[in-house]
N, CA, C and O atoms as a GROMACS GRO file, in nm:
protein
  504
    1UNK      N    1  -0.264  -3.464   3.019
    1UNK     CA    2  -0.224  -3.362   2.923
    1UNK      C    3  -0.139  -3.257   2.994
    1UNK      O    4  -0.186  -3.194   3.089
    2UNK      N    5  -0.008  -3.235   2.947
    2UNK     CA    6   0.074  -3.130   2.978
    2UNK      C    7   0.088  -3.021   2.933
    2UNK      O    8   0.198  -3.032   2.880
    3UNK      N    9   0.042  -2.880   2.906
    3UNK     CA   10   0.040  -2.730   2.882
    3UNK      C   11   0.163  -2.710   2.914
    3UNK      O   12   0.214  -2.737   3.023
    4UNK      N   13   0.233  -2.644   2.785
    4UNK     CA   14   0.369  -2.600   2.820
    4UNK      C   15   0.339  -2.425   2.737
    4UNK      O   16   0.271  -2.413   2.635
    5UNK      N   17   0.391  -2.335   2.792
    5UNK     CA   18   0.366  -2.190   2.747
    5UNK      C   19   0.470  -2.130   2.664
    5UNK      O   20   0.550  -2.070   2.735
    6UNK      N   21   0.495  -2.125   2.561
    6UNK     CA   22   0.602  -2.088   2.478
    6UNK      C   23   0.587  -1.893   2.479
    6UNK      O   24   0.492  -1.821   2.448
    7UNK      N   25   0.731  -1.859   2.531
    7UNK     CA   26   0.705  -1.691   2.515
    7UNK      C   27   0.894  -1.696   2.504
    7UNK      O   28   0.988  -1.761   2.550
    8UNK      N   29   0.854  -1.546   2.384
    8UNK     CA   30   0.979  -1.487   2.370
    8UNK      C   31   0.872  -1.343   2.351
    8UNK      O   32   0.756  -1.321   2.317
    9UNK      N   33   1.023  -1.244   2.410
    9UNK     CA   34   1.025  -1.128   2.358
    9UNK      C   35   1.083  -1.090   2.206
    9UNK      O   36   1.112  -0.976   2.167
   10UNK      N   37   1.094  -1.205   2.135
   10UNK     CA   38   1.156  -1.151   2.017
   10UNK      C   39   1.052  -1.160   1.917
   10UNK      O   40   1.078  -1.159   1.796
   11UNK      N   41   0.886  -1.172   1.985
   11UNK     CA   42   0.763  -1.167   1.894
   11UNK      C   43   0.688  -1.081   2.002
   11UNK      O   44   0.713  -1.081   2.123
   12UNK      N   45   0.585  -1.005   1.932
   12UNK     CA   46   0.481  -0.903   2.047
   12UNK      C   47   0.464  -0.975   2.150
   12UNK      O   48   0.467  -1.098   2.140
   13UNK      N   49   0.441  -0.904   2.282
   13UNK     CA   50   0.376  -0.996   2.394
   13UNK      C   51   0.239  -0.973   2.333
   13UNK      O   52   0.211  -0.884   2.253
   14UNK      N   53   0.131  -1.096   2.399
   14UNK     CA   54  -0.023  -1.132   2.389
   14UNK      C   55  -0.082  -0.978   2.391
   14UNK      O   56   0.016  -0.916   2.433
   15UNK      N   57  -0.181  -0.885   2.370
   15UNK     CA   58  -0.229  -0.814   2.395
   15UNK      C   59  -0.373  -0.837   2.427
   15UNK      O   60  -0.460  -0.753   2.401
   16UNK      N   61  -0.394  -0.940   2.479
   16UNK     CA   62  -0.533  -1.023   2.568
   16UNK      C   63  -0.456  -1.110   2.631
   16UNK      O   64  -0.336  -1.134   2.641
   17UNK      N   65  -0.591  -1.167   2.686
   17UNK     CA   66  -0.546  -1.312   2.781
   17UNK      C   67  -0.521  -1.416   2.705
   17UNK      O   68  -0.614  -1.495   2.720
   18UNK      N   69  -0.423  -1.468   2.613
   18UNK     CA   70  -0.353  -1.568   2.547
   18UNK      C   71  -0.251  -1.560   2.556
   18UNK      O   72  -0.223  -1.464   2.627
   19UNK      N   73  -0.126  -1.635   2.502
   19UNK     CA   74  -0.036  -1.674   2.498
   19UNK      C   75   0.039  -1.688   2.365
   19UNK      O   76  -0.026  -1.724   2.267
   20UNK      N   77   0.164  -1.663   2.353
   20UNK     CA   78   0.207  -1.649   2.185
   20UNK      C   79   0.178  -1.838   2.139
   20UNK      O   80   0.161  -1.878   2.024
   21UNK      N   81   0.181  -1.915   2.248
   21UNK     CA   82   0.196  -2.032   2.167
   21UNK      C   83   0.164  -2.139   2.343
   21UNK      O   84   0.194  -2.116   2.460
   22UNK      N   85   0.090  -2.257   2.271
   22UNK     CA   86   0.135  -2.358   2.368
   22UNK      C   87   0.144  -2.514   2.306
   22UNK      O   88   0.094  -2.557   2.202
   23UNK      N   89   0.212  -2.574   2.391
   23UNK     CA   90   0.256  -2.686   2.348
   23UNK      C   91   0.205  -2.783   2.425
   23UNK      O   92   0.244  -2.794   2.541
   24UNK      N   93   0.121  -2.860   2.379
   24UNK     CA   94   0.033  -3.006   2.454
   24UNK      C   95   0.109  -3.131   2.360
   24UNK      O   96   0.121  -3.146   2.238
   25UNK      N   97   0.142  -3.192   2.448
   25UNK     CA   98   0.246  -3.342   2.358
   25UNK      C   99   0.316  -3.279   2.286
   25UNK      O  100   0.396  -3.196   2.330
   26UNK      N  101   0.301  -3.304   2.161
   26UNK     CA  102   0.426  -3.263   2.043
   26UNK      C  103   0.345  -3.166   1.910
   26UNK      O  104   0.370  -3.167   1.789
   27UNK      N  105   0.251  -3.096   1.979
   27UNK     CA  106   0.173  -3.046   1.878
   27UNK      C  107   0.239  -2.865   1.933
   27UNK      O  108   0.291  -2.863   2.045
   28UNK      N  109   0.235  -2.779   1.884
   28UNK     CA  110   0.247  -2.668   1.932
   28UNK      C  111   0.153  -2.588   1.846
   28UNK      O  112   0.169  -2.583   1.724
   29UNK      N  113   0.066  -2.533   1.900
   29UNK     CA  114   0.004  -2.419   1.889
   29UNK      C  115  -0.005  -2.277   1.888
   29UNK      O  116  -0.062  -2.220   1.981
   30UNK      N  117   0.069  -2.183   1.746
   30UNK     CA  118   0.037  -2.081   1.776
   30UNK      C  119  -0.050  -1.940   1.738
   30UNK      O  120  -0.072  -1.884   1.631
   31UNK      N  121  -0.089  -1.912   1.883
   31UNK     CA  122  -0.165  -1.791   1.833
   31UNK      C  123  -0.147  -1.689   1.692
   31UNK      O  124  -0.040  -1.677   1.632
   32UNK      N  125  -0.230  -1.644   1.667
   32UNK     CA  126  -0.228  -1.588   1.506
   32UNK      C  127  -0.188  -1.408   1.616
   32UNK      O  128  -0.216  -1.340   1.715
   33UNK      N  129  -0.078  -1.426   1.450
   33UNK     CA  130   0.038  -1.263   1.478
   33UNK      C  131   0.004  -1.199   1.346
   33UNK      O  132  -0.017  -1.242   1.232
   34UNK      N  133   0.007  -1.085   1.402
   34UNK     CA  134  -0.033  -0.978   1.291
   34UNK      C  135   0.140  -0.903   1.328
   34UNK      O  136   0.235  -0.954   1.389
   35UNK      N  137   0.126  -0.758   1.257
   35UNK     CA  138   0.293  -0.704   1.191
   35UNK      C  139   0.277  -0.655   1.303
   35UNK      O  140   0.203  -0.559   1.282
   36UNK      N  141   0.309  -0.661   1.456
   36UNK     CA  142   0.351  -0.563   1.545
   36UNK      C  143   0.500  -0.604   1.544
   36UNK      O  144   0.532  -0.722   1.531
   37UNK      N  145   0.617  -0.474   1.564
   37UNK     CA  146   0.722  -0.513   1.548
   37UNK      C  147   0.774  -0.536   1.675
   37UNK      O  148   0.743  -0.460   1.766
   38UNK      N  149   0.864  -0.653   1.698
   38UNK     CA  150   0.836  -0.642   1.836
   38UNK      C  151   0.912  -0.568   1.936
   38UNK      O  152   0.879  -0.598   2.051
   39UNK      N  153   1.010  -0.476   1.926
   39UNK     CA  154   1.112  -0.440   1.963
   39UNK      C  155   1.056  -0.287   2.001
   39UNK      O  156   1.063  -0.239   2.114
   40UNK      N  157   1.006  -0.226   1.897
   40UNK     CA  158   0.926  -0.106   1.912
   40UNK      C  159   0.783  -0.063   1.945
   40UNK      O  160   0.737   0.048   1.968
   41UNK      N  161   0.696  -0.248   1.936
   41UNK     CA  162   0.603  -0.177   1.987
   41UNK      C  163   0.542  -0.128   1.840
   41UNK      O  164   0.458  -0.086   1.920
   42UNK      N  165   0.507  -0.097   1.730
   42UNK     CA  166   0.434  -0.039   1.636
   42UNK      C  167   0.384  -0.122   1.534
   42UNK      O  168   0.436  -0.233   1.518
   43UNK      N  169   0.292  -0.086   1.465
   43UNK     CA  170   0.268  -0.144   1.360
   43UNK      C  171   0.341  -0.145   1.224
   43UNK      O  172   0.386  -0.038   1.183
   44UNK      N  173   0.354  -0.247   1.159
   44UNK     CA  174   0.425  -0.255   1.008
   44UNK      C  175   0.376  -0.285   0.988
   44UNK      O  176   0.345  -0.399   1.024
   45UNK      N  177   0.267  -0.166   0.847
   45UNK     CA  178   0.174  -0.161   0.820
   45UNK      C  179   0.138  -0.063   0.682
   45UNK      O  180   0.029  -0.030   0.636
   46UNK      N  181   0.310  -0.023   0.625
   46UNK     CA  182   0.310   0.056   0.538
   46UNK      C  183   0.273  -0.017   0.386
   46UNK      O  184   0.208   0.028   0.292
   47UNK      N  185   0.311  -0.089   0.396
   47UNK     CA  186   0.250  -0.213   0.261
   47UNK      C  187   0.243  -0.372   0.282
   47UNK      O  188   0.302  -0.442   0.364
   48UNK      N  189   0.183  -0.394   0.218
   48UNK     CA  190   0.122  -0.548   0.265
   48UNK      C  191   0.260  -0.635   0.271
   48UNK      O  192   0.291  -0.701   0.371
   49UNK      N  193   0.341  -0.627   0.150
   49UNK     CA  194   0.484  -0.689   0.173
   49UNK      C  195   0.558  -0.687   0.286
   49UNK      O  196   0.627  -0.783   0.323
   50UNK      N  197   0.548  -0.586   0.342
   50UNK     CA  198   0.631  -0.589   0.474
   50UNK      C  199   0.517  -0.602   0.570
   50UNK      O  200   0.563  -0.634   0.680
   51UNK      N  201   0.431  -0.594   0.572
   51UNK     CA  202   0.333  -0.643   0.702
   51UNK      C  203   0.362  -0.804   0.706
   51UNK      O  204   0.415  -0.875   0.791
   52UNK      N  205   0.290  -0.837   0.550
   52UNK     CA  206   0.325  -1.001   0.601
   52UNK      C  207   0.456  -1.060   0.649
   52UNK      O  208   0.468  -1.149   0.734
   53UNK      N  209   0.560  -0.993   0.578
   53UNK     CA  210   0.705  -1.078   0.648
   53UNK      C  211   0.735  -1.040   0.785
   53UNK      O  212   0.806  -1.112   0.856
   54UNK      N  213   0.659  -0.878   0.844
   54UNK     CA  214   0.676  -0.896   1.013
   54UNK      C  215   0.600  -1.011   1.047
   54UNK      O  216   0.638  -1.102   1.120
   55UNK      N  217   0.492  -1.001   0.992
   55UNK     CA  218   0.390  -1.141   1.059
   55UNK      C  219   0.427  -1.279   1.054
   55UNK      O  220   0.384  -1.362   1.134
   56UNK      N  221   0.515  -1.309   0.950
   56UNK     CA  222   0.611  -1.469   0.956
   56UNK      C  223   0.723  -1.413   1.054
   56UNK      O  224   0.748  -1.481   1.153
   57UNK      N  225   0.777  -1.318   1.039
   57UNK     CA  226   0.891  -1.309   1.123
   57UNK      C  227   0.856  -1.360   1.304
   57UNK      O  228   0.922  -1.427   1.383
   58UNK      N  229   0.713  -1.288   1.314
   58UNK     CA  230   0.686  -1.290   1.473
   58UNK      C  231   0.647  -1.482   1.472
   58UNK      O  232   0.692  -1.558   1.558
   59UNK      N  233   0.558  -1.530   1.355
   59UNK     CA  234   0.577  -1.681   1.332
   59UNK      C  235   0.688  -1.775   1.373
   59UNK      O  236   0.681  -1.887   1.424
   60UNK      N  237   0.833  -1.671   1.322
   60UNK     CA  238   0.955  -1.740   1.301
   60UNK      C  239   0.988  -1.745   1.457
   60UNK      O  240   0.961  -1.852   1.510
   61UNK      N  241   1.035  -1.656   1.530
   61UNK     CA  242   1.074  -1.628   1.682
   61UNK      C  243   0.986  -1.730   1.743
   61UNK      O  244   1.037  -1.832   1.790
   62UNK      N  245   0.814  -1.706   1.747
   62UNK     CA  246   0.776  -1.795   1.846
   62UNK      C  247   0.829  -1.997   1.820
   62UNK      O  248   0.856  -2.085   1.902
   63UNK      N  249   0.824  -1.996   1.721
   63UNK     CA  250   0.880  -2.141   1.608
   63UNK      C  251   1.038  -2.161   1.706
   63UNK      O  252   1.071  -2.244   1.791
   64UNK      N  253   1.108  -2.042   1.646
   64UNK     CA  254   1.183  -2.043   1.759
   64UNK      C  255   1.270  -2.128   1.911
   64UNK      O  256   1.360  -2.196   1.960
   65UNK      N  257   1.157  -2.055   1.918
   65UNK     CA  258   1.116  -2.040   2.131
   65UNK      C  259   1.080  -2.206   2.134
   65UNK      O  260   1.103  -2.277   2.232
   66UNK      N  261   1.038  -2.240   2.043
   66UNK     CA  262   0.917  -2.361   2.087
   66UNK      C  263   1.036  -2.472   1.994
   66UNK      O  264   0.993  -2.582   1.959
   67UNK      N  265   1.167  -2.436   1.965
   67UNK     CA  266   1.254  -2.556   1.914
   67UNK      C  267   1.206  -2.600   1.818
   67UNK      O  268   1.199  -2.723   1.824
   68UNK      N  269   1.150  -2.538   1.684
   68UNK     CA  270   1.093  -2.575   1.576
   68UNK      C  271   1.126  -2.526   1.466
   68UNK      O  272   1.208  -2.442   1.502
   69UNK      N  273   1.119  -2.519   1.350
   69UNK     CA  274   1.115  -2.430   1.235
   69UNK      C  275   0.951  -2.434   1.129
   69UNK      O  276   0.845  -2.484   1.165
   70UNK      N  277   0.973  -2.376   1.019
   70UNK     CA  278   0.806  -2.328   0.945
   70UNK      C  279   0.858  -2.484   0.898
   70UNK      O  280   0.748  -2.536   0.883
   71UNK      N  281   0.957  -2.593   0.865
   71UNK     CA  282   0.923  -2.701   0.823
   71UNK      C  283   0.828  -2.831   0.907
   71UNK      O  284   0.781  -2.940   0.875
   72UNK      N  285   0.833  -2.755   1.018
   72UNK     CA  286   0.745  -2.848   1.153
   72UNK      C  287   0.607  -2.814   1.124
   72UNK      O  288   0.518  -2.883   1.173
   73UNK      N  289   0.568  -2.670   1.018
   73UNK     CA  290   0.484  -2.672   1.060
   73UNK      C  291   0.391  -2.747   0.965
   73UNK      O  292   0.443  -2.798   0.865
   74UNK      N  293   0.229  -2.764   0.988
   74UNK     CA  294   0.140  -2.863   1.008
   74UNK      C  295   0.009  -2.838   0.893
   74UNK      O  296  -0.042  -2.885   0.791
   75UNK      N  297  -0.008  -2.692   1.025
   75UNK     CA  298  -0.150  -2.656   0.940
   75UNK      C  299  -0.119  -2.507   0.946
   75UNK      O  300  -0.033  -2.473   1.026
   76UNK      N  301  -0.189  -2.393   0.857
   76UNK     CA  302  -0.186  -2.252   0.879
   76UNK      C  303  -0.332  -2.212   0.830
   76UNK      O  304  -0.380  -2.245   0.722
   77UNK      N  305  -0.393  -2.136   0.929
   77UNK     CA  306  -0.496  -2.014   0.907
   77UNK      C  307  -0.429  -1.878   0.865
   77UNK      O  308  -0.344  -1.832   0.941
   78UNK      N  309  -0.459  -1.811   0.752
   78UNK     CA  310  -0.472  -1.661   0.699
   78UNK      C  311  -0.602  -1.613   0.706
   78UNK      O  312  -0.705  -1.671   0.671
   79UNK      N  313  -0.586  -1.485   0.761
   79UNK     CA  314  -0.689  -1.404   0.765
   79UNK      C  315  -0.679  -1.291   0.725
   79UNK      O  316  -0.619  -1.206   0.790
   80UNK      N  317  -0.737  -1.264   0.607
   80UNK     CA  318  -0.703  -1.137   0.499
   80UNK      C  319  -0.813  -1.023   0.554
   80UNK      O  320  -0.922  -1.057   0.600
   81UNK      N  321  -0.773  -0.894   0.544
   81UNK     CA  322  -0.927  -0.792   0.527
   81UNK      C  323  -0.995  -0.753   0.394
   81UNK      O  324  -1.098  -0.689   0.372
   82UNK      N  325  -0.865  -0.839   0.275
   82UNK     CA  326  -0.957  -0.849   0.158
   82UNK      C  327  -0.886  -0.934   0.101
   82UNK      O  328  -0.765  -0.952   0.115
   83UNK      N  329  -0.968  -0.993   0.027
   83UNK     CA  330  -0.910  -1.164  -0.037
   83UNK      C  331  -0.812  -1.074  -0.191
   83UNK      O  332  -0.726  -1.114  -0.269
   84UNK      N  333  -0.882  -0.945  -0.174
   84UNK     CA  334  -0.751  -0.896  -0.338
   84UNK      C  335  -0.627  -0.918  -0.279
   84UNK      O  336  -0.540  -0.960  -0.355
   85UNK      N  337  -0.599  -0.901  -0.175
   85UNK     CA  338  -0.444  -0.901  -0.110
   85UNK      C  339  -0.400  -1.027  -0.137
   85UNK      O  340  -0.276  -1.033  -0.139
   86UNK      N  341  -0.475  -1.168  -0.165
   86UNK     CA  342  -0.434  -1.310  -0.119
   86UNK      C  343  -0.296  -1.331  -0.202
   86UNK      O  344  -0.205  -1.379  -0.135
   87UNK      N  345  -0.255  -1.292  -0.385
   87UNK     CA  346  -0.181  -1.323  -0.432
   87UNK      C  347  -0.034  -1.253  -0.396
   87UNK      O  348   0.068  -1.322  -0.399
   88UNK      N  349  -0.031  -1.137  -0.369
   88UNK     CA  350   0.060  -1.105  -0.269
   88UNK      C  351   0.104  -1.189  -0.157
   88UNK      O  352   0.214  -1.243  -0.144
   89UNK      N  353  -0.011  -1.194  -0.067
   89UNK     CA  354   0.057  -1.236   0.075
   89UNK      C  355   0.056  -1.365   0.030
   89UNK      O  356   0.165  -1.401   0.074
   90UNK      N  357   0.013  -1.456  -0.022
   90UNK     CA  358   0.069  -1.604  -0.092
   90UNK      C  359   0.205  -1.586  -0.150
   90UNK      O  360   0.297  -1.667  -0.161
   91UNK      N  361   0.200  -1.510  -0.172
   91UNK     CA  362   0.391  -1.476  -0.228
   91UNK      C  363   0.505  -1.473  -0.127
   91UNK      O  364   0.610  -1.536  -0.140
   92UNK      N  365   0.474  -1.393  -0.026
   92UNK     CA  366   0.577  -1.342   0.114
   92UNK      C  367   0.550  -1.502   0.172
   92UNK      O  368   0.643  -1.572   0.214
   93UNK      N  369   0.424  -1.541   0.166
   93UNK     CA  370   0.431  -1.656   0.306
   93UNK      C  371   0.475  -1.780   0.212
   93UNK      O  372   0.491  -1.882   0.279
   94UNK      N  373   0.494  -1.794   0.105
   94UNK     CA  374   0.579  -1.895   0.041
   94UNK      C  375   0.712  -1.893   0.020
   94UNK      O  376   0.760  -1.982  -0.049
   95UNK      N  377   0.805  -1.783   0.080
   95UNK     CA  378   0.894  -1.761   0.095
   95UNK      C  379   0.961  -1.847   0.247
   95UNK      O  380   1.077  -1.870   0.283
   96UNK      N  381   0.870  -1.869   0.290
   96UNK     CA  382   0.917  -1.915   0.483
   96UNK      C  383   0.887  -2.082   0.434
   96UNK      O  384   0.849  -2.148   0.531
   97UNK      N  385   0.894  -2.145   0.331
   97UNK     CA  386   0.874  -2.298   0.364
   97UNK      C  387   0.924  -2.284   0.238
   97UNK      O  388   0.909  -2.197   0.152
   98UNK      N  389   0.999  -2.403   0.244
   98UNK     CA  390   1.034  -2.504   0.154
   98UNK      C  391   0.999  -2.595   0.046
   98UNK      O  392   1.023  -2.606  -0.074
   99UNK      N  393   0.914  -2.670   0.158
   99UNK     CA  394   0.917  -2.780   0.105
   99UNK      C  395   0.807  -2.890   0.198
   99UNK      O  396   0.806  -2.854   0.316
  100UNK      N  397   0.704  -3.027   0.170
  100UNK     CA  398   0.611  -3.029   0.215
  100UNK      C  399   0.521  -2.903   0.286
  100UNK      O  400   0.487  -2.916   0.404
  101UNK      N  401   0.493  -2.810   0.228
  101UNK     CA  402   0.372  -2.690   0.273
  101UNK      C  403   0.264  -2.790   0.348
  101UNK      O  404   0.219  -2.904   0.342
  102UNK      N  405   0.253  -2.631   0.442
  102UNK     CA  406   0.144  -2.744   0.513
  102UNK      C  407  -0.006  -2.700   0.459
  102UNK      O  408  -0.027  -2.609   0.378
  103UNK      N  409  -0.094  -2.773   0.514
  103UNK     CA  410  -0.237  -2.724   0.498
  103UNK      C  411  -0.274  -2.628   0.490
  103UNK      O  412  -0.173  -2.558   0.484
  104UNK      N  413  -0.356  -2.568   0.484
  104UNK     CA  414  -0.397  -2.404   0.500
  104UNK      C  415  -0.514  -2.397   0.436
  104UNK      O  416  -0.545  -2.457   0.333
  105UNK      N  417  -0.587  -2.310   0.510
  105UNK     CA  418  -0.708  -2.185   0.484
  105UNK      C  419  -0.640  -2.085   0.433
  105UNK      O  420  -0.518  -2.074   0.424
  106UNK      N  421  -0.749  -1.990   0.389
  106UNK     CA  422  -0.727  -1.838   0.359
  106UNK      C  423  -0.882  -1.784   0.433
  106UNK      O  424  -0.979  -1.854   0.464
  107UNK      N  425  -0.870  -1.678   0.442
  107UNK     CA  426  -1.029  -1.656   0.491
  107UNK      C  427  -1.025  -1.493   0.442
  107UNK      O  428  -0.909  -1.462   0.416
  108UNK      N  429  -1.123  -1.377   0.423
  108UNK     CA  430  -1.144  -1.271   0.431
  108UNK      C  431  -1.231  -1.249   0.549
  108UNK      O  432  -1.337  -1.311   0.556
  109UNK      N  433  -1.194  -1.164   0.646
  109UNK     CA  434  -1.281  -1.123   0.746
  109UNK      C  435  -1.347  -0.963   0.741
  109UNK      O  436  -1.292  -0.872   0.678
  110UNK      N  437  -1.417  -0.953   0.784
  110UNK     CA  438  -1.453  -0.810   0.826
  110UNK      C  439  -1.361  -0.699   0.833
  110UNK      O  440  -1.324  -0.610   0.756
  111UNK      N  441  -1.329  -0.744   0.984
  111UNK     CA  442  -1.240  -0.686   1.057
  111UNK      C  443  -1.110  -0.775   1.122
  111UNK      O  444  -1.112  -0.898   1.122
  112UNK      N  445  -0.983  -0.685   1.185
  112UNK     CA  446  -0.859  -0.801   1.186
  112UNK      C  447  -0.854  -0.658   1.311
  112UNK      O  448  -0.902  -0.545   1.314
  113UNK      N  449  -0.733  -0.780   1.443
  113UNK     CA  450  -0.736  -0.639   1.527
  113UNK      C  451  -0.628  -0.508   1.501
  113UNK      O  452  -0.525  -0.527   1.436
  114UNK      N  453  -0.655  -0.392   1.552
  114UNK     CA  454  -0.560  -0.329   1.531
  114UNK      C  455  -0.598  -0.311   1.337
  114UNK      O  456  -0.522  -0.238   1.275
  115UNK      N  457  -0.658  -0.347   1.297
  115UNK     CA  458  -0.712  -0.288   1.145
  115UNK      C  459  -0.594  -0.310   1.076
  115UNK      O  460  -0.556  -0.232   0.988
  116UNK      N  461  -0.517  -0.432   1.115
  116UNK     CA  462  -0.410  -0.480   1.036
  116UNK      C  463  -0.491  -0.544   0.933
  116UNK      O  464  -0.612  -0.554   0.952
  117UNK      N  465  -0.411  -0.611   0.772
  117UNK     CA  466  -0.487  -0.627   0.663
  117UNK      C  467  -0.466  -0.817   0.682
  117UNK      O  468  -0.534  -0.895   0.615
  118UNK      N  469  -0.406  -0.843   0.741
  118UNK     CA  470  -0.339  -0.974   0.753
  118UNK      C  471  -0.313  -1.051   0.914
  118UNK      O  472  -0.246  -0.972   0.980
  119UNK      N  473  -0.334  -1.130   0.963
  119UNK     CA  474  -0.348  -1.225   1.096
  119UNK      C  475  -0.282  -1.330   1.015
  119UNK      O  476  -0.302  -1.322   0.894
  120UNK      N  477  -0.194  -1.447   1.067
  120UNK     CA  478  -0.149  -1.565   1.051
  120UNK      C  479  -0.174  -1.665   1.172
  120UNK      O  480  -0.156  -1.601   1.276
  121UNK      N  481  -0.206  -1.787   1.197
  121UNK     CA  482  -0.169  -1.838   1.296
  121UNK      C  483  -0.132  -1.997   1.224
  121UNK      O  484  -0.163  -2.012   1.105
  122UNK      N  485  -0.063  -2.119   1.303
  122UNK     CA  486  -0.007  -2.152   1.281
  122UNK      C  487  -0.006  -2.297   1.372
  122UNK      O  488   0.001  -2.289   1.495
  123UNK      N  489  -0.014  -2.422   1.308
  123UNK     CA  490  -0.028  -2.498   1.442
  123UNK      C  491   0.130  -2.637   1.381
  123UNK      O  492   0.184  -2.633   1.270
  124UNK      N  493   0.150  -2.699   1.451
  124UNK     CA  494   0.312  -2.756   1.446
  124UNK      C  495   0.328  -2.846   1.510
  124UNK      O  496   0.254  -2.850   1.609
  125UNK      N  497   0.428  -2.963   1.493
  125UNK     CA  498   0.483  -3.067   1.540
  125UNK      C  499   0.624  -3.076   1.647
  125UNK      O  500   0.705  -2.993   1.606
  126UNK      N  501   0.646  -3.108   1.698
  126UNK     CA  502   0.769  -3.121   1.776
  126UNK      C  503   0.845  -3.254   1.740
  126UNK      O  504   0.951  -3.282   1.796
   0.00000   0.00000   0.00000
């Protein structure tokens, strides 16, 4: 098995010990992005509409990095801080695919870090 480390600066760096993404064979894996913007460093966090499209956006860059697009991708986890938000952010994140959608969860959690309302992560084909 080969670990390959996918990083751009044009999505947050990790703020733990992970990695925006890695790639074993032709699967790529990436870590779940919440709205940090990545250029400044802050949260986008003024309404859920624009939180979620930073959060595909930072999706889009690492997709990117890793020679892929959201049509590679596979499977997706959402992680809401309240499931009232879901028909919204089902709106923004159906905007980034086309066509065959992939799998997906939704989940409501507790808590999300940084007390963002929304986490995405994202797993993909090469």
């Amino acid at each position: 098995m080969m670990k390959q480390v996918v990083k751009t600066d044009k999505a947050p760096a990790p703020i733990g010990p992970y990695n925006q993404a890695i790639i074993v064979d032709n699967t790529v894996y990436v870590s779940g992005q919440i709205a940090i913007h990545p250029e400044s460093g802050q949260l986008v966090i003024e309404d859920i509409v624009a939180e979620t499209h930073q959060v595909m956006q930072n999706i889009k860059a690492i997709l990117d990095a890793a020679g892929i697009t959201f049509n590679d991708v596979v499977k997706t986890t959402i992680f809401l801080s309240d499931m009232n938000l879901f028909a919204t952010v089902n709106e923004v994140y159906g905007i980034y695919f086309s066509e065959n959608f992939p799998a997906r969860e939704t989940i409501a959690v507790k808590g999300l870090p940084k007390n963002v309302h929304v986490e995405i992560s994202v797993i993909a084909t090469k």
